[in-house]
C-alpha positions as CSV (number, residue, x, y, z in Angstrom):
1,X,31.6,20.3,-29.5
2,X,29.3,23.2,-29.3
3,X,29.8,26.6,-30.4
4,X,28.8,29.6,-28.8
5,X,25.9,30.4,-30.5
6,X,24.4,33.4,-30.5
7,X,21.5,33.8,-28.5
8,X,19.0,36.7,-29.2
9,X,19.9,40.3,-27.6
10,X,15.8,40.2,-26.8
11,X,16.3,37.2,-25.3
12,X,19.3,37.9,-23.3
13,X,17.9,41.3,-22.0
14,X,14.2,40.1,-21.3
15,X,16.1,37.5,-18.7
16,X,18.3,40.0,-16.8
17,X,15.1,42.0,-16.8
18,X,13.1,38.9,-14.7
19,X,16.6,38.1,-12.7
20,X,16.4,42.1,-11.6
21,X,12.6,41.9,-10.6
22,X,13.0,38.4,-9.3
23,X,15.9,39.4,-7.0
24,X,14.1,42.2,-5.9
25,X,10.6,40.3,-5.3
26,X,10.6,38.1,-2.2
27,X,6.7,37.6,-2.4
28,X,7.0,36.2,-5.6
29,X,6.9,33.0,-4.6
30,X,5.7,30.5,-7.4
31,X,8.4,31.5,-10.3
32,X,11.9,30.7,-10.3
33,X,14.2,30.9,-13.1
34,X,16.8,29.1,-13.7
35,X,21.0,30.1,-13.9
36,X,23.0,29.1,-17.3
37,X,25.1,26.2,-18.3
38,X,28.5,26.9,-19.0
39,X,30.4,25.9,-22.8
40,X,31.9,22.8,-21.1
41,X,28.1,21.6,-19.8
42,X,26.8,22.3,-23.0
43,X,29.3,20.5,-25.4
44,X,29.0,17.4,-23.3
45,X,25.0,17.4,-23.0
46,X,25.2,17.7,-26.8
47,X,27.8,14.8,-27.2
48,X,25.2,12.9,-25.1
49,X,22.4,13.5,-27.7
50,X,21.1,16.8,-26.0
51,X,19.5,19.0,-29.0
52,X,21.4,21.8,-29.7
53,X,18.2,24.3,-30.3
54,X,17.6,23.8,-26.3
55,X,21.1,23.9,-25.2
56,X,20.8,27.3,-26.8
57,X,18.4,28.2,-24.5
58,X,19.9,26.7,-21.6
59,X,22.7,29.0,-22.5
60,X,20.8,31.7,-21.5
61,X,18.3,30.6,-19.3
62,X,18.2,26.8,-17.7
63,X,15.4,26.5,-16.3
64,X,11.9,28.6,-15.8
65,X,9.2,28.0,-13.8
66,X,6.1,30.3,-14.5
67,X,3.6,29.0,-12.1
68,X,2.4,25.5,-11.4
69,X,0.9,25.0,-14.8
70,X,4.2,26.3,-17.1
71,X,7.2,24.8,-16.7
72,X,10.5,25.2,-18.7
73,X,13.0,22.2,-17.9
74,X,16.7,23.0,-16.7
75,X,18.7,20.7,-18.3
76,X,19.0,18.6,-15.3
77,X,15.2,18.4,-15.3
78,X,15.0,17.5,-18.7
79,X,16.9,14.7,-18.7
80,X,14.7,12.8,-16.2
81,X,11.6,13.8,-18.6
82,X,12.6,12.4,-22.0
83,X,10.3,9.2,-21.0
84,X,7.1,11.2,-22.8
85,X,9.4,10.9,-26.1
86,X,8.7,7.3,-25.9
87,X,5.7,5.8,-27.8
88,X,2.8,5.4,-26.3
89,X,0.2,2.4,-27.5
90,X,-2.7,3.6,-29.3
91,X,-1.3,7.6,-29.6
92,X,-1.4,8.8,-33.2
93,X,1.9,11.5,-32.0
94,X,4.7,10.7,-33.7
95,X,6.7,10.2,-30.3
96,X,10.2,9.2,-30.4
97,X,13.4,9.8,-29.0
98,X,15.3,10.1,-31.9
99,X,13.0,12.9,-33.3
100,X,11.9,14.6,-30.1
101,X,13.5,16.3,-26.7
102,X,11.2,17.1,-23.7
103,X,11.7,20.2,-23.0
104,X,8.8,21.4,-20.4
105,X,5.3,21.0,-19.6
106,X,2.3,22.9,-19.4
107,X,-1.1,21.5,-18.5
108,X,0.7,18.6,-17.8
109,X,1.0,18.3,-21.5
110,X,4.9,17.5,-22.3
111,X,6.5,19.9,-24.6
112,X,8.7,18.6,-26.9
113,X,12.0,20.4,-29.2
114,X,11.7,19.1,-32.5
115,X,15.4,17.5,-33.2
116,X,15.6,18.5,-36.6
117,X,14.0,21.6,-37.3
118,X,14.2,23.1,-33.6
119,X,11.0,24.3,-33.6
120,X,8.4,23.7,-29.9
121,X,6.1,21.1,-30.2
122,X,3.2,20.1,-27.8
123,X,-0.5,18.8,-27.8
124,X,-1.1,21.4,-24.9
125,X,-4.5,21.4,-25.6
126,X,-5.4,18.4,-24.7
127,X,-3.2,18.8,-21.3
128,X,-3.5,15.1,-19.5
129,X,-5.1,13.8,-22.2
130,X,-1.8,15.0,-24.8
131,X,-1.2,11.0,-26.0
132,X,-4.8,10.9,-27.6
133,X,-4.1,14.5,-29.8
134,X,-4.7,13.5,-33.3
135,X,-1.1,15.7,-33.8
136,X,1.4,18.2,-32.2
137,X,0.8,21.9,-33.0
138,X,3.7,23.9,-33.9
139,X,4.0,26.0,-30.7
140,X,6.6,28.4,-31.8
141,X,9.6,28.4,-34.1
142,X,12.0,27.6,-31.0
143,X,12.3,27.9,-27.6
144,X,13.7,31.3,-27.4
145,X,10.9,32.9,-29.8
146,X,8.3,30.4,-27.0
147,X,9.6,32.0,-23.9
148,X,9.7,35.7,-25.6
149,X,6.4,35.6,-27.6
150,X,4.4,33.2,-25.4
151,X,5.4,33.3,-21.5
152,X,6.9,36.9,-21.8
153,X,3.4,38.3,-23.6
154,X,0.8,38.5,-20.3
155,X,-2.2,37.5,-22.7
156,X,-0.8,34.7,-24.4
157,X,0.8,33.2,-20.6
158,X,-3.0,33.8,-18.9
159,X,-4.3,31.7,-21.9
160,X,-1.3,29.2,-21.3
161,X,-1.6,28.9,-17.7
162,X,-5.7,29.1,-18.0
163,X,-5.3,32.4,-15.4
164,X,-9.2,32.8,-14.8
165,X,-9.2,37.5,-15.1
166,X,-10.2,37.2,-11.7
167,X,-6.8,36.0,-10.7
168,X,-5.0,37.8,-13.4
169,X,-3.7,40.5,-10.7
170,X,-2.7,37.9,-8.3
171,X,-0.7,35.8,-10.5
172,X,3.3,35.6,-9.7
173,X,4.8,35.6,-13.4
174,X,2.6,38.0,-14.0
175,X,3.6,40.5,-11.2
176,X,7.2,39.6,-12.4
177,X,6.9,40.4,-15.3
178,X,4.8,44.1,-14.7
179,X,7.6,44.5,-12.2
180,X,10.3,43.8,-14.9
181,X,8.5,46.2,-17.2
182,X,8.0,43.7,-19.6
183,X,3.7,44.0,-19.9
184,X,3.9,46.6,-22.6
């Protein structure tokens, strides 16, 4: 059964920051985030084979959608997307279920939660092209340190979501998250 775990303050605080500007930002159209699963969701996801390193996260946050390009999976949504952990003929990725967990895209590169150590994988890179990546890059320690250092930090989610400057201005996560005060 799963525990409570404790999920970061930073974490916890940076999402009621986005609900709050969300809730009070009707023309920001393209980002959505997700609710929370509740202990009882949780503990039967992970009796299913659900990592616990994303139910963690789902705890806090299921679901996020930055843009069209950035995707974080509710848990719902994840579990019609744990096809990309299967093998693919001629990839050198280690795919496979029993090690990985799909977990979002970006690029329409899959991102996967490493089952054993919990860290975020992904060939982002290579975007549609992720199967023929010579191997995944570690993309952050975890999901929560992914969402907080990656798609939280304006210059690291423009790189993400390849955000041409011109655009910068115009782009909804990023007016969420100046209107959440969360761009430094």
């Amino acid at each position: 059964m799963t525990s409570a775990s404790p999920a970061s303050p930073r974490l916890i605080a940076t999402v009621d920051a986005l609900r709050t500007a969300l809730a009070e930002s009707p023309d920001v159209l393209s980002s959505t985030l997700g609710g929370t699963i509740d202990a009882q969701t949780a503990a039967a996801a992970e009796a299913d084979g659900v990592p616990r390193a994303f139910l963690d996260f789902c705890r806090v946050l299921d679901g996020a959608s930055c843009g069209p390009s950035v995707q974080l999976f509710s848990l719902a949504e994840a579990e019609e997307h744990q096809f990309y952990c299967e093998p693919v003929v001629g990839s050198p990725l280690p795919l496979s279920p029993e090690k990985l967990y799909c977990v979002g895209m970006i690029q329409e590169a899959p991102v996967f939660v490493d089952r054993a150590s919990g860290d975020l994988l992904g060939a982002i890179e290579e975007g549609p092209d992720w199967p023929d990546a010579e191997r995944f890059e570690q993309l952050a320690p975890g999901l929560g340190a992914f969402f907080l250092e990656r798609l939280v930090a304006p210059d690291e989610y423009a790189r993400l979501a390849l955000i041409d400057d011109e655009l910068l201005e115009y782009d909804d996560w990023l007016k969420l998250l100046r209107r959440a005060g969360l761009t430094g």
